[in-house]
N, C-alpha and C positions, 0 to 999 in steps of 0.2 A: 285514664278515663277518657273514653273519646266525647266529640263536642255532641251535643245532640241537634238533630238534623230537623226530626219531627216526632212530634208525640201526639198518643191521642188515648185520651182515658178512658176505659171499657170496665162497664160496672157487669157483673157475674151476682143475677140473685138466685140467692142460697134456696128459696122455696119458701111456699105459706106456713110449713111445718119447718121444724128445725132437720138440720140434715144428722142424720146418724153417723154416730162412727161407721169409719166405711167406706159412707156414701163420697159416689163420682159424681160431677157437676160439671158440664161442658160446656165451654161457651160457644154463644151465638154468633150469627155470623156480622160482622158489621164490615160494610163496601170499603171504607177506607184500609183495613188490614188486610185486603187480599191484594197479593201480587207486591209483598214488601218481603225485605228481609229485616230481620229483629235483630235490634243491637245493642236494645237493656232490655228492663223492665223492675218497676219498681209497684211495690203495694204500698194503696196507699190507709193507712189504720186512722178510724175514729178521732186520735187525738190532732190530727189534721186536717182530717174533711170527715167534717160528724156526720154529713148526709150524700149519698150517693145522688148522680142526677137525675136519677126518676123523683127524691125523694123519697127513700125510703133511706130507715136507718145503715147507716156503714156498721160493719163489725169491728168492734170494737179491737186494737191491738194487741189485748193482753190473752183474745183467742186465738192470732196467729199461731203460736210454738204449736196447736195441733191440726195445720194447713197445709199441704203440701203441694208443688204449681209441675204441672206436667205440659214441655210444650213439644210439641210432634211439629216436624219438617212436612213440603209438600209429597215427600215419597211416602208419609206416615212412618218417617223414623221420628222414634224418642230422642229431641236433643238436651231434655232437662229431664230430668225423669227424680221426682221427690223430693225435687227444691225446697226446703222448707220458705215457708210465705215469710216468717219472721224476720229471716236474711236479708230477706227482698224490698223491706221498708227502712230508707235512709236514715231516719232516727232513731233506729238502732246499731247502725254502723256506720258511725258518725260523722253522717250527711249525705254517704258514698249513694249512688244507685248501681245496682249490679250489670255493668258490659260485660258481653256475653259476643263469640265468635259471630259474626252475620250468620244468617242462614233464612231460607225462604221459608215462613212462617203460615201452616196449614193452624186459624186458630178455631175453624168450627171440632177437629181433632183434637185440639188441646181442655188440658183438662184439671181440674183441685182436685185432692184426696182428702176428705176427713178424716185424719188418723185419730185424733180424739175431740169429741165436742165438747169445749171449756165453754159452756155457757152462751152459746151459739142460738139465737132466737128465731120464732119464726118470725116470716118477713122478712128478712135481711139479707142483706148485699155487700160486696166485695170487692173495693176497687181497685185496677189494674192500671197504670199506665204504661201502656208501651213506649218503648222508643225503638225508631224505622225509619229506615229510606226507602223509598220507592224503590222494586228492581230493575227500572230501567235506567235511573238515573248511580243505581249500586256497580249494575253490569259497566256501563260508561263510565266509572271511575277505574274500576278496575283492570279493563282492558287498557288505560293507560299503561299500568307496571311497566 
């Protein structure tokens, strides 16, 4: 588990309606994740943070198992492609958060799948926290080796 450098929690609302099986959901673009490269990320479910920061309801965790997390590189390569969300939340894999290889994180590109809505409401939201370094300060590590 590497240490974490920077995190920044990014809530994905689901829509005024409930989303359908199916249904793609993309996130927006928020200034701080452009121009990093991603080195976790973790969901975070209901029984942890019961409200996202708009205030609106989080979804509850026992709807993850039918959530899947797609993250696209700045080339729009898939580098996650059907992560399941339920993976992705520490309390259920006990405490861990998922490190993932680095890679320059394109996240207006990245994307949820709804493979099955388990009682998924309207109004609600999903929260994500990434974890990131900056890529300038990724590149200047690296070119040490």
């Amino acid at each position: 588990m590497k240490a974490i450098t920077r995190s920044y929690l990014v809530e994905l609302f689901l829509g005024t309606t409930a989303p359908g099986t199916g249904a793609s959901i993309n996130f927006q673009d928020f200034p701080e994740l452009r121009d990093v490269y991603i080195t976790g990320v973790e969901v975070c479910g209901s029984d942890y943070l019961q409200n996202a920061p708009s205030g609106r309801v989080n979804t509850q965790s026992t709807n993850l198992p039918g959530v899947v997390l797609n993250l696209l590189d700045t080339n729009t390569n898939i580098r996650l492609y059907n992560y399941p969300t339920f993976d992705l939340q520490p309390n259920n894999v006990s405490g861990y958060y998922r490190d993932i290889e680095p890679f320059k994180l394109n996240l207006v590109k990245s994307y949820i799948t709804i493979l099955q809505n388990i009682a998924i409401g309207n109004n609600e939201s999903l929260c994500f926290n990434f974890l990131y370094i900056r890529a300038a300060d990724y590149e200047k590590a690296t070119s040490r080796r």
